[in-house]
NUMIFI-752056 format. One record per residue (C-alpha): x, y, z; residue in three letters. Coordinates in steps of 0.02 Angstrom, whole numbers, plus 50000, padded with zeros to 5 digits. Layout:
XYZALA ...
END
This chain:
541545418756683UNK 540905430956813UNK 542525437356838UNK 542945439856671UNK 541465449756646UNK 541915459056805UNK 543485462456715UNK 542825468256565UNK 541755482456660UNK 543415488356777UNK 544305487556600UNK 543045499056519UNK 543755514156544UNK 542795527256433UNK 541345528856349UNK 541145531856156UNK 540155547156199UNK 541035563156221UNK 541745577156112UNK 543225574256024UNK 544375588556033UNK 545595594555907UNK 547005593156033UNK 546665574056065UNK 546795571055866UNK 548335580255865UNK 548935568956008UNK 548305553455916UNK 549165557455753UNK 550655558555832UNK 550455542455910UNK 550045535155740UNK 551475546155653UNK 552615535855780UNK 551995519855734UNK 551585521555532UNK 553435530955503UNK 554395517255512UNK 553055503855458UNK 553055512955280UNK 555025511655266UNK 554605492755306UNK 553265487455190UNK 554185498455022UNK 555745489555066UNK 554745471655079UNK 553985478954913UNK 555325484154821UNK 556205467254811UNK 554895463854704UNK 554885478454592UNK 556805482054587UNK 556895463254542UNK 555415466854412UNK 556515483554356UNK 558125474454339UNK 557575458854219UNK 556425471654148UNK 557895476554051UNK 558445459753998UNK 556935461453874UNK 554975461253852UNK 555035440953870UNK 555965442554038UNK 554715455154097UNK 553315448654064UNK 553825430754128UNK 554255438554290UNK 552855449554308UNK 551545431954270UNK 552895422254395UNK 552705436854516UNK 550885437154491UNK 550535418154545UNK 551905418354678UNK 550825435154752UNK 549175425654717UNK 549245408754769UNK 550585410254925UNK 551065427754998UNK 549375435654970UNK 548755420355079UNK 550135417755214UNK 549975437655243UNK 548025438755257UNK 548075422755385UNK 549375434955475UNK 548175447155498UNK 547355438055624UNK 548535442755744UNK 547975460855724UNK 546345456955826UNK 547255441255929UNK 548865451255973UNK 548335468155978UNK 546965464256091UNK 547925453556193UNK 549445467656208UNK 548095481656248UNK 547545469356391UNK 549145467456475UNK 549175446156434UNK 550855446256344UNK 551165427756361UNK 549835427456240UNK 550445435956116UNK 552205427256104UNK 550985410256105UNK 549845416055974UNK 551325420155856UNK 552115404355859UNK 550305396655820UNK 550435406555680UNK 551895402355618UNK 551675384455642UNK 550025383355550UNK 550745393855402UNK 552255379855383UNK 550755366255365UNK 549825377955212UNK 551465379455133UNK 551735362155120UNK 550435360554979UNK 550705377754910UNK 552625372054864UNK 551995357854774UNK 550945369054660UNK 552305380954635UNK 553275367554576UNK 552045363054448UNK 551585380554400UNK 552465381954223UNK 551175365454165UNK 549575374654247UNK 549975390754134UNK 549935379653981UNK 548345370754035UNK 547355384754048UNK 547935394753882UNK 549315404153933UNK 550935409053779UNK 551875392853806UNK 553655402253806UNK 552965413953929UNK 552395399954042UNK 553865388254026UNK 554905404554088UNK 553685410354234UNK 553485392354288UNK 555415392554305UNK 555365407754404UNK 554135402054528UNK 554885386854564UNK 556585397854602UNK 555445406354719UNK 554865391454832UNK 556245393054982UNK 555455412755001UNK 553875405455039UNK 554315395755192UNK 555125411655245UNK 553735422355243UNK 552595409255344UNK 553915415655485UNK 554195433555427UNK 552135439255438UNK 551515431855601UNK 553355439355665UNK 552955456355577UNK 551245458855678UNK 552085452355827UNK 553235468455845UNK 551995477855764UNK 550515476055891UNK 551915481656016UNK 552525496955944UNK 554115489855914UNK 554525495955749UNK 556115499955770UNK 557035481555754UNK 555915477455578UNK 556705495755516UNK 558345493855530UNK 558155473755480UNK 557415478655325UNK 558415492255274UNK 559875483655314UNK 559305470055202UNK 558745480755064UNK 560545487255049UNK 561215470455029UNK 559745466054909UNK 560065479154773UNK 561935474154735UNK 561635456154756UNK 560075454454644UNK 561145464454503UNK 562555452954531UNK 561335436654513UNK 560215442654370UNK 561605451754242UNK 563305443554308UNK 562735425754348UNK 562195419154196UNK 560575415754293UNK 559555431254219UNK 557855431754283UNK 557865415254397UNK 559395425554493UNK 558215439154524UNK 557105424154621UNK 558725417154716UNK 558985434554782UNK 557345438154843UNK 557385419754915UNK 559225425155005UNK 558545441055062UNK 556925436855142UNK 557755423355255UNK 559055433255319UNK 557645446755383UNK 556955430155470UNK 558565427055538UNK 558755442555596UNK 557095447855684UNK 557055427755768UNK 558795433055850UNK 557895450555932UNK 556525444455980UNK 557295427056084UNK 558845440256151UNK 557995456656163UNK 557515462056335UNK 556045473856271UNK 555215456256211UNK 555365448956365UNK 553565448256442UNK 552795443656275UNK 554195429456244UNK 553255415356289UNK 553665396956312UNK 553395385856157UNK 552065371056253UNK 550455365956198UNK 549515380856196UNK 550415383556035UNK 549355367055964UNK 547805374456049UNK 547735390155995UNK 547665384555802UNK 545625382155793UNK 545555400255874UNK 547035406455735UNK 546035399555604UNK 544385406655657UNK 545155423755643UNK 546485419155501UNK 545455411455367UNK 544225427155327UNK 545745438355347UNK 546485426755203UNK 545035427955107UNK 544625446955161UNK 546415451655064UNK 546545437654946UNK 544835443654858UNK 545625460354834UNK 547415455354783UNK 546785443654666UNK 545755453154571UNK 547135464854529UNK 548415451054488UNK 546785443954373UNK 547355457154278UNK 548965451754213UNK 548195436654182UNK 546805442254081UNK 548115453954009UNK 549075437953939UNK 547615433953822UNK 547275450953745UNK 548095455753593UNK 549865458653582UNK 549905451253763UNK 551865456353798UNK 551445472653797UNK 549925471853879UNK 550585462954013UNK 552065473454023UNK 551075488254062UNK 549905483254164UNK 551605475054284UNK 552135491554280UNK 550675501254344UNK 550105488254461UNK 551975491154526UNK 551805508154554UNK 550315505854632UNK 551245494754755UNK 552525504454812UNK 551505520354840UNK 550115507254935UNK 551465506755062UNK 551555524555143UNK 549215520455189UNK 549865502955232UNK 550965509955366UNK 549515521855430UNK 548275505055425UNK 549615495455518UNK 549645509455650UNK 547735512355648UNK 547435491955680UNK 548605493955812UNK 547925505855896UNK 546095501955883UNK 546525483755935UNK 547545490556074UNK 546075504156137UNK 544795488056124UNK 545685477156224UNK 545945489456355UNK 544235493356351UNK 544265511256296UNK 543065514156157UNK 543295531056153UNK 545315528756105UNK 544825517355992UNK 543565530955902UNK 544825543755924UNK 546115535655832UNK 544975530955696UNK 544425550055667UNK 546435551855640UNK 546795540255529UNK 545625545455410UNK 546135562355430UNK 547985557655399UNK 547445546055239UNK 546615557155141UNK 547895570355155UNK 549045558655097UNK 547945553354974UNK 547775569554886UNK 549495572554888UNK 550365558054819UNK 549125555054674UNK 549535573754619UNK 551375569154628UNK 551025553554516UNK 549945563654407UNK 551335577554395UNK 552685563454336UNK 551565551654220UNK 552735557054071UNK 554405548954185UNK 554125535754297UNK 553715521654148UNK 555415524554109UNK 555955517654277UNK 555335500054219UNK 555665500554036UNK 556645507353904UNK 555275502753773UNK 554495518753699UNK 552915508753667UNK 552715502553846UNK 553085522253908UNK 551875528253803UNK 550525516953851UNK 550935519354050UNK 550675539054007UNK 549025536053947UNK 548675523054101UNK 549335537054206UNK 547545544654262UNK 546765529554305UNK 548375523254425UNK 548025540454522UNK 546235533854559UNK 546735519354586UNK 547935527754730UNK 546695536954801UNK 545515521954830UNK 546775510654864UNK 547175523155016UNK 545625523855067UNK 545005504455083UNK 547005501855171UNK 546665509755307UNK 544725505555340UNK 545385488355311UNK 546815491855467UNK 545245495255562UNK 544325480655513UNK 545565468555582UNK 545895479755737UNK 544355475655780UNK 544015457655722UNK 543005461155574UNK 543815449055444UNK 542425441155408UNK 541405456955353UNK 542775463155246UNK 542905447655168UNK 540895448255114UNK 541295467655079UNK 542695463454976UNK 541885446754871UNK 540425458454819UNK 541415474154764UNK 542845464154661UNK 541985448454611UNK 540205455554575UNK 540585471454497UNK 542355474454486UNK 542855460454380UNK 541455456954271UNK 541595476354217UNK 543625473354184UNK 542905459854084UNK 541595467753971UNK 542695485353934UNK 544475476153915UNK 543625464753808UNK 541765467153725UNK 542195485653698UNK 543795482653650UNK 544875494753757UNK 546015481153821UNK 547135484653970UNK 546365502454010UNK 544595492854020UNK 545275481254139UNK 545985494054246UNK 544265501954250UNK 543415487154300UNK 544565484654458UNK 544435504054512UNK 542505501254494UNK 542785488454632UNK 544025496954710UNK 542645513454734UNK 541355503154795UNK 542355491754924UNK 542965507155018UNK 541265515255011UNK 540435499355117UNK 541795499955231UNK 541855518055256UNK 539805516255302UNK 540105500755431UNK 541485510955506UNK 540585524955516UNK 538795516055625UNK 540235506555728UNK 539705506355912UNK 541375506955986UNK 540705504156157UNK 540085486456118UNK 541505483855991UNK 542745485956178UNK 541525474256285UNK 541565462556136UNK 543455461356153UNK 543655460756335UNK 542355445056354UNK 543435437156226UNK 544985438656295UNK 544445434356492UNK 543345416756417UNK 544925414456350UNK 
END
């Protein structure tokens, strides 16, 4: 112990103190620029197998789409939502680790991961399977549910890929090493397109062909990034052994893993509470139609501020391990600066288009119409959404998962939702009252963080992290 906590002092390099120049955030941003560039092309082609899926049966008719968009909703909610939360331990495990220089650790602590996301799929598979019955039992549109029941269960096989594909994703990631997950997933995004309009309109298997080739796709980006990183010499130092240090690092993956579940699970299932709420308003095709679509939109813009948080946790996680608080402060100061400037500029884009893009999900003039007038609301909804993403990167950079999951249960569950709640449905102004209620939550959650962020003491945040790692 005495040497680890000589450690952490020769490891503390800087101070927080000091005056941050203009030239070091220009040096930063370009550090992040090299890491978030990439990670954006990643995460919109991871989300647009999703939405071109969504886009494709969309025009099979409103049954189709709203079937999907329910079966897309519960596969998000109950599975992927928590398989890539759990993930996000490796942010502060591997991050910290790699800024440390102990890269057996972080080959180790990935396979933990992914062997204690195969044991939570196990009973997640069994409830997709059974999904169809659970929509009728709690008052869902039978048709609708016997169809998005169907599509779930098409999507079990993509669930035991993504318990490889996240802890495999931060494991380049906290490296730098964005370039294999690039070209993997554009690679695979080129194959997806043409194969998912083969399955869905050629097949005969309409919407459950839009499952099969997401299911396809997703393992073959497994395949591919397992090959690189057991061949590829720049994994080498971190490509650990598989022993037992796999089995005993799962109470220490957990301890970090299940508040990052239930940090991003709070947040991404209040917003897919929406469709379901949607699916008892009036006319609840439609409603849920539109409300698929914008929370779509919202998705694929969320991933240009996921790629900066995925290069701010890296880089904050990195600093802290090193023991250099000041880095770590540094590259929070750009972040921000990078996020709201991106910010302000897509959400004028959006607003500039909110007469086209509904278009791009449904030929329906009713649904258009409606995503017009939803149009100012999505482009708050942007703007917030950019803002928590990225003070949520910095969260699990530094180990915080537990404080964003508090944050995140108070904002959503406590005010968010039970607004959605009283507009969409006591005042009667159905989806758009829903959508308030969730940007209500939205506003406040990245307010909290932005104040615990901002009275961070960086200097105890890096000693924190070094006495962690050297116990270890």
């Amino acid at each position: 112990m005495e040497e680890g906590l000589l450690l952490v002092k020769q490891g503390e390099k800087t101070s927080e103190g000091g005056l941050i120049t203009w030239g070091m955030l220009v040096e930063e941003m370009k550090r992040l620029g090299r890491i978030a560039t990439p990670m954006v092309a990643v995460t919109l082609s991871q989300f647009l197998l999703q939405v071109l899926c969504t886009m494709m049966i969309g025009h099979l008719g409103e049954l189709s789409l709203s079937s999907t968009a329910i079966g897309n909703s519960l596969a998000a909610v109950t599975g992927y939502s928590l398989l890539s939360g759990m993930a996000g331990a490796l942010e502060t495990l591997c991050g910290q680790a790699y800024g440390a220089q102990q890269y057996q650790r972080v080959g180790t602590q990935t396979y933990t991961a992914i062997f204690s996301h195969i044991i939570v799929c196990i009973p997640l598979s069994i409830l997709w399977m059974n999904m169809g019955k659970l929509l009728i039992f709690v008052g869902q549109d039978p048709l609708i549910s016997y169809n998005a029941g169907n599509f779930t269960k098409w999507l079990v096989p993509s669930l035991f890929a993504y318990a490889f594909y996240y802890p495999l994703v931060r494991y380049f990631l906290m490296q730098s090493l964005t370039l294999p997950m690039l070209i993997s997933s554009s690679a695979n995004l080129a194959f997806f397109i043409p194969l998912c309009w083969a399955l869905v309109f050629k097949s005969g298997l309409g919407n459950l062909g839009g499952a099969l080739a997401i299911d396809i796709s997703i393992w073959l980006n497994v395949i591919f990034l397992v090959l690189y990183m057991r061949y590829s010499p720049v994994c080498a130092k971190t490509r650990a052994p598989i022993s037992m240090d796999v089995l005993r690092g799962v109470g220490e993956f957990f301890r970090f893993g299940i508040p990052s579940a239930v940090m991003l699970c709070l947040e991404w299932w209040s917003f897919e509470f929406l469709i379901l709420l949607s699916g008892i308003l009036p006319n609840p095709e439609l409603e849920t139609s539109v409300l698929s679509v914008c929370l779509n939109t919202v998705i694929v813009l969320y991933s240009i501020p996921y790629g900066l948080s995925a290069a701010a946790s890296t880089r904050v996680s990195n600093e802290l391990g090193a023991g250099n608080p000041r880095g770590a402060r540094v590259a929070v100061f750009a972040v921000m600066f990078l996020v709201v400037a991106e910010a302000m500029i897509v959400s004028a884009i959006l607003f500039a288009t909110r007469r086209i893009f509904g278009y791009t999900f449904s030929n329906e003039k009713e649904v258009v119409n409606y995503v017009t007038a939803m149009a100012p609301l999505v482009c708050l909804s942007v703007i917030m959404d950019s803002l928590q993403g990225v003070l949520s990167g910095i969260a699990r950079g530094c180990g915080w998962q537990h404080i964003g999951a508090y944050v995140n249960l108070g904002a959503f569950y406590l005010v968010g939702i039970p607004v959605a709640v009283l507009l969409g449905f006591w005042l009667q102004l159905r989806g758009k009252g829903l959508w308030i209620g969730i940007l209500a939550g939205a506003s406040l959650q990245s307010f909290l963080l932005s104040v615990i962020t901002s009275c961070t003491n960086w200097d105890k945040q890096a000693t924190k992290a070094r006495e962690r790692l050297f116990e270890g």
